[in-house]
C-alpha positions in Angstrom: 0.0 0.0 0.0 0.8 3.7 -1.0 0.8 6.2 1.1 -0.2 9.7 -0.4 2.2 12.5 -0.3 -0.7 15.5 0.2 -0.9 18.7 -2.1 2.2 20.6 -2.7 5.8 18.9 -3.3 8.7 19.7 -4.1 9.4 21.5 -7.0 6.9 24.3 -5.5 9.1 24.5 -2.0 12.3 24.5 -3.6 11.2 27.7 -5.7 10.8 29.1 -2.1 14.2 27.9 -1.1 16.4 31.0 -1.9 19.5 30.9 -0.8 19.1 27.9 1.9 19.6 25.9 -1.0 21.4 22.6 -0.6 22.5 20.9 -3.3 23.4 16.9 -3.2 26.8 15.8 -4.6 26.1 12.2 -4.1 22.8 12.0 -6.4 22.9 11.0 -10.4 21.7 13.1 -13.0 20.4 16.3 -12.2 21.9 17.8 -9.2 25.4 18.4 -10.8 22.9 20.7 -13.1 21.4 22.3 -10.2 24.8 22.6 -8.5 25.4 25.3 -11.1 22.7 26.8 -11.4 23.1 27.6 -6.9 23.2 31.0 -6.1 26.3 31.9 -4.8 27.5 31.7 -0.6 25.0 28.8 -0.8 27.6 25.6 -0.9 27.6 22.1 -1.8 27.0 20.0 0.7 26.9 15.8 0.9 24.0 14.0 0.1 22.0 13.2 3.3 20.3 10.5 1.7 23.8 8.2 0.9 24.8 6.4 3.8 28.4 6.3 3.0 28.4 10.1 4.1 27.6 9.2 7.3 30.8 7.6 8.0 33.1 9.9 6.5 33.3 12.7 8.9 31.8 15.2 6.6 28.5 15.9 8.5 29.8 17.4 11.6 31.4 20.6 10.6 28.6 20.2 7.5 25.4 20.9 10.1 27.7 23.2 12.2 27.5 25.2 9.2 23.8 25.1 8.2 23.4 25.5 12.1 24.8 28.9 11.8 24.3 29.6 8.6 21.4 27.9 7.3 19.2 26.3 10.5 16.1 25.8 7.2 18.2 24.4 4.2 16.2 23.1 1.1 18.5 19.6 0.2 17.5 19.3 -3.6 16.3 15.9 -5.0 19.5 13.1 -4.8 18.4 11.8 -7.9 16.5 12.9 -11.6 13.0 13.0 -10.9 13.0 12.9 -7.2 12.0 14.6 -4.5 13.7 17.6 -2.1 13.4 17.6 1.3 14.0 20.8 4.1 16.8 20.0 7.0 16.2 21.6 10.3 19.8 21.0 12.6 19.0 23.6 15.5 18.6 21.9 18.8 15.3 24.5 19.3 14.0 24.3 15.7 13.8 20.1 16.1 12.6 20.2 19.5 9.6 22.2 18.2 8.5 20.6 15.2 9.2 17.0 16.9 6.1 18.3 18.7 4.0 20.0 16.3 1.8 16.9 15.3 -0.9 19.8 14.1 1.0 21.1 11.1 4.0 17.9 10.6 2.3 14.3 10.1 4.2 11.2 11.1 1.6 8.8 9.1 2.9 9.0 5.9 6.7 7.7 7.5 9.1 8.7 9.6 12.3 7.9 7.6 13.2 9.7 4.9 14.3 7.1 2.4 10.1 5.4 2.8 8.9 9.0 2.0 11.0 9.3 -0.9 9.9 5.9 -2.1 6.1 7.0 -1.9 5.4 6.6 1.8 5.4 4.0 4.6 2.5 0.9 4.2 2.4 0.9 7.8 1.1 4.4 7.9 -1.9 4.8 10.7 -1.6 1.2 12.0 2.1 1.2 13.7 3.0 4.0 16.7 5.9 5.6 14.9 3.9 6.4 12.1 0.7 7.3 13.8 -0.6 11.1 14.3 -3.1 11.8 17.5 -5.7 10.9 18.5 -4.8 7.5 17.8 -1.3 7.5 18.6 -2.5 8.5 21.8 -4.6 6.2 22.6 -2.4 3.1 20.8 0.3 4.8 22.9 -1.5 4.3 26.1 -2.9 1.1 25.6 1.5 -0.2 24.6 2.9 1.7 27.3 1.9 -0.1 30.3 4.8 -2.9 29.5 7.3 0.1 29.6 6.4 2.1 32.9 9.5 1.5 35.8 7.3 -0.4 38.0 6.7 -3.5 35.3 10.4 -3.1 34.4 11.8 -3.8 37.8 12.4 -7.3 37.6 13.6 -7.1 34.1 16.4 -4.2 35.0 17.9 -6.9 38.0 18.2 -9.7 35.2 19.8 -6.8 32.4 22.1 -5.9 35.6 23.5 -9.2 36.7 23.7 -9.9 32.8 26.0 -7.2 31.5 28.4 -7.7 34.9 28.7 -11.5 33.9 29.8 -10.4 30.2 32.2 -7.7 31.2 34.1 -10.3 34.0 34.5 -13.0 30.7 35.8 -10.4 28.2 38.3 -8.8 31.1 39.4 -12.4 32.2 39.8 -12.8 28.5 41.7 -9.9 28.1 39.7 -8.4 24.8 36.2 -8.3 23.5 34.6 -6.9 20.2 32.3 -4.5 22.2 29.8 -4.6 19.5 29.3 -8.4 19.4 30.7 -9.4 22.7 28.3 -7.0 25.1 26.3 -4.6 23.3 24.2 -7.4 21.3 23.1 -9.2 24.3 22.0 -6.8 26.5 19.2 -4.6 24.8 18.0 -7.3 22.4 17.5 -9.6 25.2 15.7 -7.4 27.0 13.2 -6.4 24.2 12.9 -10.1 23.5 12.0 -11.2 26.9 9.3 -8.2 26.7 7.8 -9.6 23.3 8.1 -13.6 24.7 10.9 -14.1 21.8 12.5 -17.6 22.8 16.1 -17.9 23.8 16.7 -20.7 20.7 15.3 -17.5 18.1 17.3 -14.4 19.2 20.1 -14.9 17.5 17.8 -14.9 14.2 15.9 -11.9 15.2 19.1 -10.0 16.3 20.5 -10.7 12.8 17.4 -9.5 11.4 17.1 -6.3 13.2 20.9 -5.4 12.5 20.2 -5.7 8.8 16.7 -4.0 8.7 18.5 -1.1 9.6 22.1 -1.0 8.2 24.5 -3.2 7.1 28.6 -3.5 7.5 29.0 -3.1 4.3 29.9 0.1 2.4 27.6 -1.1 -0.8 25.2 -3.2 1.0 23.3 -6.5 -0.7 20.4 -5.0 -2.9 17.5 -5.6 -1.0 18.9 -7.4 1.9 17.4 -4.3 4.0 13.9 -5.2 2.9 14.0 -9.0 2.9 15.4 -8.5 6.7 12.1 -6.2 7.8 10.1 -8.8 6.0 11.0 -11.8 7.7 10.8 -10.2 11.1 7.2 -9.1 10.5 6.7 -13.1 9.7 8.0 -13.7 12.8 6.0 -12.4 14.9 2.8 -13.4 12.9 3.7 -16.7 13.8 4.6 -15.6 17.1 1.4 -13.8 18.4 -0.1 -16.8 17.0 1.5 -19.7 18.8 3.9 -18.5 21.9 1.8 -15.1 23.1 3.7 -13.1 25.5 2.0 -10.7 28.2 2.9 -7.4 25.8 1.8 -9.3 22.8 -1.5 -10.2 25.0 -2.2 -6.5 25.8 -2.1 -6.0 22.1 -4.3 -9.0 21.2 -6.6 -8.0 23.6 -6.7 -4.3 23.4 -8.9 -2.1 21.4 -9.0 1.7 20.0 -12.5 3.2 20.6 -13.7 0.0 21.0 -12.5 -1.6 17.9 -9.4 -4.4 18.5 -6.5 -4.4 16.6 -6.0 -6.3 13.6 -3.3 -9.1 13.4 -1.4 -6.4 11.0 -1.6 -3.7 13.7 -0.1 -6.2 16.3 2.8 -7.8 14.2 3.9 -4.0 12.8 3.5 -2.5 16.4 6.1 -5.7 17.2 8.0 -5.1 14.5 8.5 -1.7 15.4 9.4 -2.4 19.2 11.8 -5.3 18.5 14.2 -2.3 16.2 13.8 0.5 18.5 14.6 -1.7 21.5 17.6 -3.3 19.7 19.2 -1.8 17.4 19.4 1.7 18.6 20.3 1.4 22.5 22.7 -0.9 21.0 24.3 1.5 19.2 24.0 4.0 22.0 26.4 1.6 24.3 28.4 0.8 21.6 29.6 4.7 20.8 29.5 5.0 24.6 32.0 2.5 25.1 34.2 3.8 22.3 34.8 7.0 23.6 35.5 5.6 27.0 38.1 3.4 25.7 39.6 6.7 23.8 40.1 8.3 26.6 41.9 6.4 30.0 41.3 9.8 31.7 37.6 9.6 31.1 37.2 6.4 32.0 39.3 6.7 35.3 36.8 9.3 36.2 33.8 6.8 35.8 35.1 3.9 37.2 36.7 6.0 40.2 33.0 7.1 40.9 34.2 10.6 40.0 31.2 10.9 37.9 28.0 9.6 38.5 26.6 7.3 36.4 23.4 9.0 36.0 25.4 12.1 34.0 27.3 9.4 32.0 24.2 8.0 31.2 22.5 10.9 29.4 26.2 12.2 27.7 26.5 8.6 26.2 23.0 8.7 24.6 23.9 12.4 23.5 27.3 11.2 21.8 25.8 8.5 20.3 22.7 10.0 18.8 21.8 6.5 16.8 19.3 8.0 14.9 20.4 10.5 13.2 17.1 11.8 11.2 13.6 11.8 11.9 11.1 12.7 8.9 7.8 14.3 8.7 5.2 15.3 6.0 3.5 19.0 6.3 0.3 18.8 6.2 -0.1 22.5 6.5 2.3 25.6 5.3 4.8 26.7 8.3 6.7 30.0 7.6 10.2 29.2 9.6 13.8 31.5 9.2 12.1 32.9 6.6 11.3 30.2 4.7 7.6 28.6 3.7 7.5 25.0 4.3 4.4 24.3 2.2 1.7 20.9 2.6 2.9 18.1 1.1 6.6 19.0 1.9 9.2 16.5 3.6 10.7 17.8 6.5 13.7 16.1 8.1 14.8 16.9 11.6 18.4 16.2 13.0 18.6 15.1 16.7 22.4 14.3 15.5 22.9 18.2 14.5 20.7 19.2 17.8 23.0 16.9 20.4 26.1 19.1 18.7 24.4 22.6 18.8 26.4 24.9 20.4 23.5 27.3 21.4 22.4 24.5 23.7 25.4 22.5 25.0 29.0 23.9 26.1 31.6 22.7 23.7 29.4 19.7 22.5 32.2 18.6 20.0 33.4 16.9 23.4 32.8 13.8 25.2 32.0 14.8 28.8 30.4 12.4 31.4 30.1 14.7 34.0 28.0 17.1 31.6 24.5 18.9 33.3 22.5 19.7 32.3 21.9 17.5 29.5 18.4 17.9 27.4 19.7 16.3 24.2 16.9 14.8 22.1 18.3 11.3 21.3 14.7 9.7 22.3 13.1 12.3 20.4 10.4 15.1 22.3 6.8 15.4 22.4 4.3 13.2 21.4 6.5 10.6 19.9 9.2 11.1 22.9 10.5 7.0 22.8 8.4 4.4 24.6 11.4 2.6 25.8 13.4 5.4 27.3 13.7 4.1 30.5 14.2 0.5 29.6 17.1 2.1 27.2 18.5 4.1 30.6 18.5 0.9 32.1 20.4 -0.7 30.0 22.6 1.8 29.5 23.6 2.3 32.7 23.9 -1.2 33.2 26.8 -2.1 31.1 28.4 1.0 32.3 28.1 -0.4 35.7 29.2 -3.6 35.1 32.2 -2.7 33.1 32.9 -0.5 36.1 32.9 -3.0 38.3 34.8 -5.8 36.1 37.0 -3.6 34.2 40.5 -1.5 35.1 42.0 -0.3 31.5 40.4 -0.2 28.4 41.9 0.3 24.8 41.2 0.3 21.5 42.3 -2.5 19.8 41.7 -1.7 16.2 39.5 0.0 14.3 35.6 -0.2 14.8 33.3 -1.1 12.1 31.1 1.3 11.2 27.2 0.5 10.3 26.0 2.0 6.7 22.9 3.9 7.0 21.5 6.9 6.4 19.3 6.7 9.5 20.9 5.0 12.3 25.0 5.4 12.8 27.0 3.8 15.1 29.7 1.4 15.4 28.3 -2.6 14.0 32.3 -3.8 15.4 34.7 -2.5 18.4 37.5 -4.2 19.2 39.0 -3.6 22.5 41.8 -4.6 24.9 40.9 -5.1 28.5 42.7 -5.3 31.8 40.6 -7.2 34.6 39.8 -5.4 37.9 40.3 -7.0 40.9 36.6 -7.5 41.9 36.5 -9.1 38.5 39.7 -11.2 39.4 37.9 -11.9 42.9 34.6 -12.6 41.1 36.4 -15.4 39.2 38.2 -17.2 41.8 35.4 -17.6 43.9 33.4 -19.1 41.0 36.1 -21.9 40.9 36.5 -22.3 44.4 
């Protein structure tokens, strides 16, 4: 199924565009032509829609620019006979249209590369891509697996988990961070919410990783789409067999009095099982690395110098896994001078917001100790992330447990990085470890 795009489009909004033109290097056909014809001061910047950009280095001081420069840029179709989109950096600009669900519709998708390919078939039926009323009330009737008091139990077991995985890798002297800690911890935890059996997580966790991303700088044609398909077939046969309680509340709970279809419960899985895997992953993952950059840093955190609370909330900042969130306007918004017409795609970047300097001091820098904090990694407003504090836990969980289990920690070689143009991180880290003493402790007693 299509979703519509609305009156209005591109070609009309990129008239209005001026001189907050953007123009696409990484596109075929006709953006070298529109590259000329730019007016000039306006730049060439990388094309936000090729994933390879995202690994390069290039966006940084790229959205640092249109931060100061530009905070409303019009990015000009990657491609002949597609479709521009506006970018909105400023850590004000995207907390404010996150939250505008009056004007900016999530129904139509929420990535960019689904609107560009004619919209998301998931549209209205899956809370991501839901607008209010009934993302509020499919919100309410999901969150009641994700409030602290149900999580409780689940936060001792992701506890004593990431300690015993940090005392192996130290007693082993080196771990691949990514692999080796990281991939356990959050997708277990989603998995034990959504009754996912210990003998299939491997499966889905492969699954998720490639709906996403992939480690590879061309990826497999496809393999992105094959990967989301055979997790939605998953948990069709899931719900239908092996029910757990979330996937009960979902069978058995209704909108207005109508229940939800089978398609509304796999997609609402579907989308829980990738936003409670792959992105906290990737949160620890970048965490870890610039820990491990730093022996001053991480002296500071496993001293107890720094709370773990602050270290938390910079990690998630650093990290920033999802780098874009798109909307559709669904009615015309005059912003920097610029007219953002219906029908328009808008892209906000919680990446570009967690670095702007109007909002943190000297954000270039990894600083656990940093308060206060009010990045937008899980978003803000209405669509603020479900599984924040499940993420927190985790989070601070591995920090903990490396605390306690590790004494020196250093890069040993360089990490993989994932190839997407909506989540980023770090798919491999490789790292040398020294063992604490608790951790030494820990393992003698075991053998005694």
């Amino acid at each position: 199924m299509t979703i519509a795009h609305g009156a209005g489009g591109s070609a009309a909004a990129g008239e209005t565009a001026g001189a907050d033109r953007v123009v696409a290097t990484g596109g075929s056909g006709s953006a070298a032509a529109v590259a000329s014809a730019a007016e000039p001061g306006t730049g060439v910047g990388p094309d936000l829609t090729r994933p390879r950009a995202f690994v390069t280095g290039e966006l940084d001081p790229y959205f640092a620019e249109l931060r100061r420069d530009r905070p409303l840029a019009w990015h000009e179709p990657p491609a002949a006979g597609g479709r521009g989109f506006w970018v909105a950096g400023r850590h004000a600009d995207v907390a404010a249209l996150a939250r505008d669900t009056t004007r900016l519709s999530s129904a139509r998708g929420n990535m960019l590369e689904t609107l560009l390919d004619g919209g998301d078939p998931g549209g209205g039926r899956m809370l991501v891509v839901s607008d209010p009323p009934r993302h509020t009330a499919l919100r309410g009737l999901m969150k009641s697996g994700f409030m602290p008091a149900a999580l409780e139990s689940l936060a001792e077991r992701i506890r004593r988990v990431a300690r015993d995985l940090w005392i192996r890798a130290a007693l082993d002297g080196h771990c691949d961070v990514a692999a080796d800690i990281a991939a356990k911890i959050p997708l277990a935890a989603i998995c034990d919410l959504l009754g996912v059996p210990e003998t299939d997580r491997e499966y889905v966790g492969e699954r998720t990783t490639a709906a996403l991303g992939s480690d590879l700088a061309t990826p497999v044609e496809d393999a992105s789409r094959l990967a989301q398909a055979e997790i939605l077939l998953y948990f069709s046969r899931l719900a239908r067999n092996e029910p757990s309680a979330m996937l009960r509340v979902l069978a058995e709970g209704s909108l207005d009095g109508v229940p939800l279809t089978r398609d509304e419960l796999v997609l609402n899985c579907y989308s829980l099982i990738l936003g409670g895997d792959v992105t906290t992953r990737l949160s620890i993952v970048g965490g870890v690395a610039a820990l491990a950059a730093d022996p001053a840093l991480w002296e500071g955190v496993r001293e107890g110098e720094v709370e773990i609370g602050s270290t938390v909330e910079e990690v998630l900042r650093w990290a920033t896994p999802v780098v874009h969130l798109a909307r559709t306007a669904v009615a015309e918004i005059e912003l920097h001078g610029r007219r953002i017409r219906p029908g328009d795609i808008v892209t906000l970047w919680p990446r570009s917001a967690n670095r702007d300097e109007c909002e943190f001091d000297d954000p270039g820098r990894f600083d656990p100790a940093r308060r206060p904090n009010r990045h937008l990694t899980f978003g803000f407003g209405p669509h603020f992330c479900l599984g924040a504090h499940l993420a927190r836990i985790e989070v601070a969980a591995v920090l903990e447990g490396m605390r306690y289990a590790v004494d020196q920690i250093t890069p040993d070689g360089p990490p993989q990085p994932v190839y997407s143009a909506f989540v980023a991180g770090y798919s491999a880290l490789p790292v040398r470890l020294t063992p604490s003493v608790d951790a030494l402790r820990s393992a003698a007693g075991r053998a005694g």
